[in-house]
C-alpha positions, 0 to 999 in steps of 0.5 A: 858649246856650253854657253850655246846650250845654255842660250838655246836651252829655255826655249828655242831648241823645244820650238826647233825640236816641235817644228821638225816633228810637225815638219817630218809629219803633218798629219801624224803629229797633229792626230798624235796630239788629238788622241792625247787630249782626248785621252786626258779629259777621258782619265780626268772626267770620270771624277764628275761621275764618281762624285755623281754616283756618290751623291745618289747612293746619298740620295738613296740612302735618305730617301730609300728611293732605290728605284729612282737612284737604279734609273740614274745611276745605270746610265751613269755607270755605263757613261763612266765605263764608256770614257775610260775605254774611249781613253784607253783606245786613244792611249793605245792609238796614240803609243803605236803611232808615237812608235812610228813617229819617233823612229821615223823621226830620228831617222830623217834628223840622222839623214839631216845631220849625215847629208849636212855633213858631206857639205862642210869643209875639211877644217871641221873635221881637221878640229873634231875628233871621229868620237866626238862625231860620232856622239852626236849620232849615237847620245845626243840622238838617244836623248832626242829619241827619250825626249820625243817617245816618253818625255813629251808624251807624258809631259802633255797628258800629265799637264792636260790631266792637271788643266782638266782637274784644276778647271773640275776644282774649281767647278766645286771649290774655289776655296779647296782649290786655293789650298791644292794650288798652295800645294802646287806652288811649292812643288813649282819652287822645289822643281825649278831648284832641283831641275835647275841643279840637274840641268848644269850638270847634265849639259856638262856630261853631254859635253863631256861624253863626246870628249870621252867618246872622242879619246876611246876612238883616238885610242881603239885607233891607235893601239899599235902605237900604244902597244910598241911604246908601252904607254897602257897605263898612260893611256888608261889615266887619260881614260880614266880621268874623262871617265870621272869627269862624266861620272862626276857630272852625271851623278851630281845631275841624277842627284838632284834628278833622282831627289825631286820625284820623292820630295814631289810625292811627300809634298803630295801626300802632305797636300792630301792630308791638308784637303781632307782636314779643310774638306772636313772643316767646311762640312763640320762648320758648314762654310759657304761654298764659293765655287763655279757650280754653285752647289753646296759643299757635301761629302759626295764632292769633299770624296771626289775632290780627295781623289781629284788632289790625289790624280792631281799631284801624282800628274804633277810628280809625273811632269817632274819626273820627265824633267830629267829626261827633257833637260837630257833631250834639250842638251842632246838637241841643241848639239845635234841642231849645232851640227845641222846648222853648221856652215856648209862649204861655199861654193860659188863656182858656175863653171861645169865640167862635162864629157865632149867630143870635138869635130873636124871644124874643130867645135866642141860638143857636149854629150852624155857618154864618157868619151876620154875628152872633157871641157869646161862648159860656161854660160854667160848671159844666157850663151853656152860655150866650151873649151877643152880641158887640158891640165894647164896649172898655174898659181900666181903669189899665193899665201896662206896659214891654217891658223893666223899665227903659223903661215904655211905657205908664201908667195909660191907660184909655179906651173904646170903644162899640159901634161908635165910632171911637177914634183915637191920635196921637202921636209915634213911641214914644209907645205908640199901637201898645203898646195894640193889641198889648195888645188883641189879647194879642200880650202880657200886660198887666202892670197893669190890666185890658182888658174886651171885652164886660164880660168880662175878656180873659184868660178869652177864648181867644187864637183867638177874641179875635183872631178877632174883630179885623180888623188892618191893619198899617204893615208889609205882609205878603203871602205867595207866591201870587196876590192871590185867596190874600192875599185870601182869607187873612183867611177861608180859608172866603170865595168867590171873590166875597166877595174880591172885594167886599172888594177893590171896598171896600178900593178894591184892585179898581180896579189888580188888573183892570187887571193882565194876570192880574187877581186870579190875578197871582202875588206873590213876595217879599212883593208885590215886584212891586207898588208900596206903596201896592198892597199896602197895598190888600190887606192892607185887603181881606184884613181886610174878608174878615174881616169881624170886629166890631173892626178896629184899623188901624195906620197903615193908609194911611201908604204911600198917596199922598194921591189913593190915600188918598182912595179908600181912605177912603171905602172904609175908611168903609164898612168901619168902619160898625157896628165898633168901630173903633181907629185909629193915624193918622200923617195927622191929616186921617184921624182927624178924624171919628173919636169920640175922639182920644186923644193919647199921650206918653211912654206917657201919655194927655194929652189927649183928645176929638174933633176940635174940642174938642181944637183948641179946647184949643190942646195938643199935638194943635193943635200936632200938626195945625197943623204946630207940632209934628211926628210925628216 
């Protein structure tokens, strides 16, 4: 991460960074920078006036012409007061525009970056932790939305203010402006070895911010754990020891970050001193004045030229003092742009799954409405054609690790009919849950073949392959909202009436009626309000909403007492007749009925057969039932 910061940082996140705004808004953007040009020649023009007006009131005082000076100076004055409120109209205008930009900005880079997220695999998430995501969205974005709203508006004007002012110098002086640019030169050299400082170290806090942000998140979720252990002060050394490494990077970045703005304006008022002392020279001694105009050196421009040196090395430690926020901003997009150009999940399946119904000749058609029936629609060559869905799994020699020096699976091949039910046991690890994950392309199957339906599951779109699968994790997931929303969750188009039932067969019916706002109750913080066991119950009604052909439950009532279990399994019995059905059992009791039982170790399929041959073996699965051998 830290090297791709570095290679992005110079030049090529700012260019991201200014095609998404002009992207985001064309119109906008571009009036932005318009009203900001036209603001900046408006606060840096007035000095030609001021050195206008002083030269009349000079004129005026050798001459003793008043009458002739009031005819120029009047128009002068008016024109100098017409500028700064041109310049202040455009200030205005171009801030309540910037408010609207900005918002609007980060806004679509957080919708980027969220829809972006639903597309990448399961692996980035099994890598990342939940803080460390979430730093992205709240710091990284923060820094962005610095960046955009303050750091590159001021960066701009401060510089289009110095370019309209070094063209006025040299306008009047070349020699005077060689002495400001002496100037300059030396707080370029001392910007780069403080920005340069600052820079390290703020990249480094970007990074270790998302590490601290990730520990809080592991940490706030883990608190039961870490109470019933007694490991508090454990976990607040961890904390602690992120904590310094951020605080330790962030301080020695705002020191360099913090110096540079008072050693830029010393330099400035050192440079001040320097043009009054070579301004007075030319005058005392009379030197030729080489400059553009042509005029002659004389006190009205010797003033003029103070004040110029004055606007013109105040820009110069505005542009400095942006530094810190761009340095900030460039590290914070350069993580949020790696997030957006992440690699999607591929997908190269054309095969669909669609509603049908199939007539007397036995013809399969497609419709709109759900109808209980689904098929496989493919094209080929332009000639559309169906075939029923109906459950067939089989998996040929299939290999595969989630990293190269662990397989997880081996030579595993099995099958399931139509409507059979196929049970894996084994201990933890030993790849029950690798082979469903694999059925539903959560990953790629790196040796070996899976076939659903007799069509190899690579040509099936991701979508529809999935949405012919109902899964019932372990794990639990509910979302805020009530229990009808987690319900209906499995099928946005199911009524009110359709969860219910679902509810009635998955046996949730029972304590949801009897909660005082029934199936209206308001879940927060993933069913916090809920035992275990309950929210177990509807995650199994949001899977028989579904009603998909395949289910695949994983260790579906391990969170369920033994009374609750019982009810739920008659419930889950009704929910499996007529699917295909796999099951990772944890409780062997649930497993008995089911067609085939396939033993797991290792990644390896050891045993298998239904209940009784596989007790008749006297293998590992007899170990497992009778308690000779435990799970885990």
């Amino acid at each position: 991460m830290d090297k791709k910061v570095k290679a992005k940082g110079t030049g090529k996140v700012f260019k991201r960074i200014m095609k998404e705004l002009f992207s985001a808004y064309p119109v906008m953007f571009p009036l932005v920078i318009v009203l900001i040009v036209l603001s900046s020649i408006g606060a840096a023009i007035p000095d030609i006036f001021i050195q206008k007006v002083l030269s009349i009131i000079t004129d005026w005082y050798a001459t003793g012409d008043w009458a002739g000076a009031r005819e120029h100076m009047v128009p002068t004055i008016l024109l100098l007061i017409g500028l700064y409120a041109l310049s202040l109209l455009c200030v205005f205008a171009y801030t309540q525009l910037m408010a609207v930009i900005t918002q609007g900005f980060l806004s679509k880079m957080r919708q980027k970056m969220f829809n972006g997220m639903q597309d990448l695999p399961l692996g980035f998430f099994d890598r990342k932790k939940t803080g460390d995501i979430m730093s992205y969205y709240t710091n990284d974005i923060d820094t962005l939305r610095q960046l955009v709203s303050q750091a590159l508006v001021s960066m701009l004007r401060a510089g289009l203010v110095l370019l309209v002012v070094l063209f006025m110098m040299l306008y009047y002086s070349v020699w005077v402006t060689l002495v400001v640019l002496l100037g300059v030169v030396a707080m370029t050299i001392v910007s780069k070895k403080m920005g340069g400082g600052s820079a390290k170290h703020f990249i480094a806090s970007q990074i270790a911010m998302g590490r601290l942000e990730g520990y809080a998140q592991e940490m706030m979720n883990g608190q039961k754990v870490i109470k019933v252990f007694n490991h508090e002060e454990e976990v607040k050394k961890g904390f602690d020891s992120l904590n310094e490494d951020y605080c330790e990077n962030m301080t020695k970045a705002h020191t360099f970050a913090n110096i540079l703005p008072p050693i830029i304006g010393n330099i400035g008022n050192i440079l001040y001193v320097i043009v009054a002392v070579v301004g007075g020279a030319l005058l005392i001694y009379k030197a030729p004045s080489l400059s553009i105009s042509g005029m002659t050196f004389s006190i009205s421009i010797a003033v003029t030229f103070l004040n110029m040196t004055k606007q013109f090395t105040g820009n110069v430690n505005q542009f400095s003092q942006q530094i810190n926020a761009v340095i900030m901003g460039i590290a914070g997009s350069a993580r949020v742009f790696e997030l957006m150009d992440k690699e999607p999940e591929t997908d190269e399946g054309t095969i669909t799954l669609v509603n049908a119904v199939v007539s007397d000749d036995g013809t399969i058609r497609e419709v709109e409405e759900h109808t209980g029936t689904w098929a496989w629609k493919s094209q080929d060559k332009g000639e559309v054609s169906y075939a029923l869905l109906r459950g067939d799994v089989r998996i040929n020699d299939l290999d595969f690790s989630y990293s190269p020096e662990k397989p997880a699976l081996h030579n595993v091949s099995l099958y399931a009919k139509p409507g059979q039910k196929v049970a894996f046991v084994g201990a933890t690890g030993a790849g029950k849950t690798t082979i469903t994950n694999l059925i539903n392309r959560f990953y790629e199957v790196e040796d070996g073949k899976i076939f659903y339906d007799g069509i190899d599951i690579n040509r099936i779109k991701k979508n529809d392959l999935r949405r012919s699968m109902g899964l019932v994790l372990q794990e639990t997931n509910l979302f805020t909202g009530t229990i009808l929303d987690n319900i209906r969750y499995g099928n946005l188009q199911a009524s009110d009436e359709e969860c219910i039932n679902a509810a009635k067969l998955s046996g949730a019916d029972d304590f949801i009626t009897r909660l005082p706002d029934g199936y209206d109750t308001q879940l927060n913080n993933n069913g916090s309000n809920l035992s275990q066991g309950q929210r177990q119950l509807i995650a199994i009604a949001r899977a028989a909403v579904a009603d998909p052909p395949v289910m695949i439950l994983d260790e579906a009532t391990s969170s369920i007492d033994t009374h609750t279990e019982a009810v739920v399994q008659r419930g889950m019995d009704k929910l499996m007749e007529g699917r295909t059905v796999f099951v990772i059992a944890h409780r062997l009791s649930t497993v008995k009925n089911a067609k085939a039982i396939m033993v797991l170790d290792h990644g390896v399929i050891i045993e298998r057969g239904d209940h009784e041959s596989l007790l008749a073996e006297k293998g590992m699965y007899y170990q497992l039932y009778t308690g000779a051998f435990e799970l885990e």
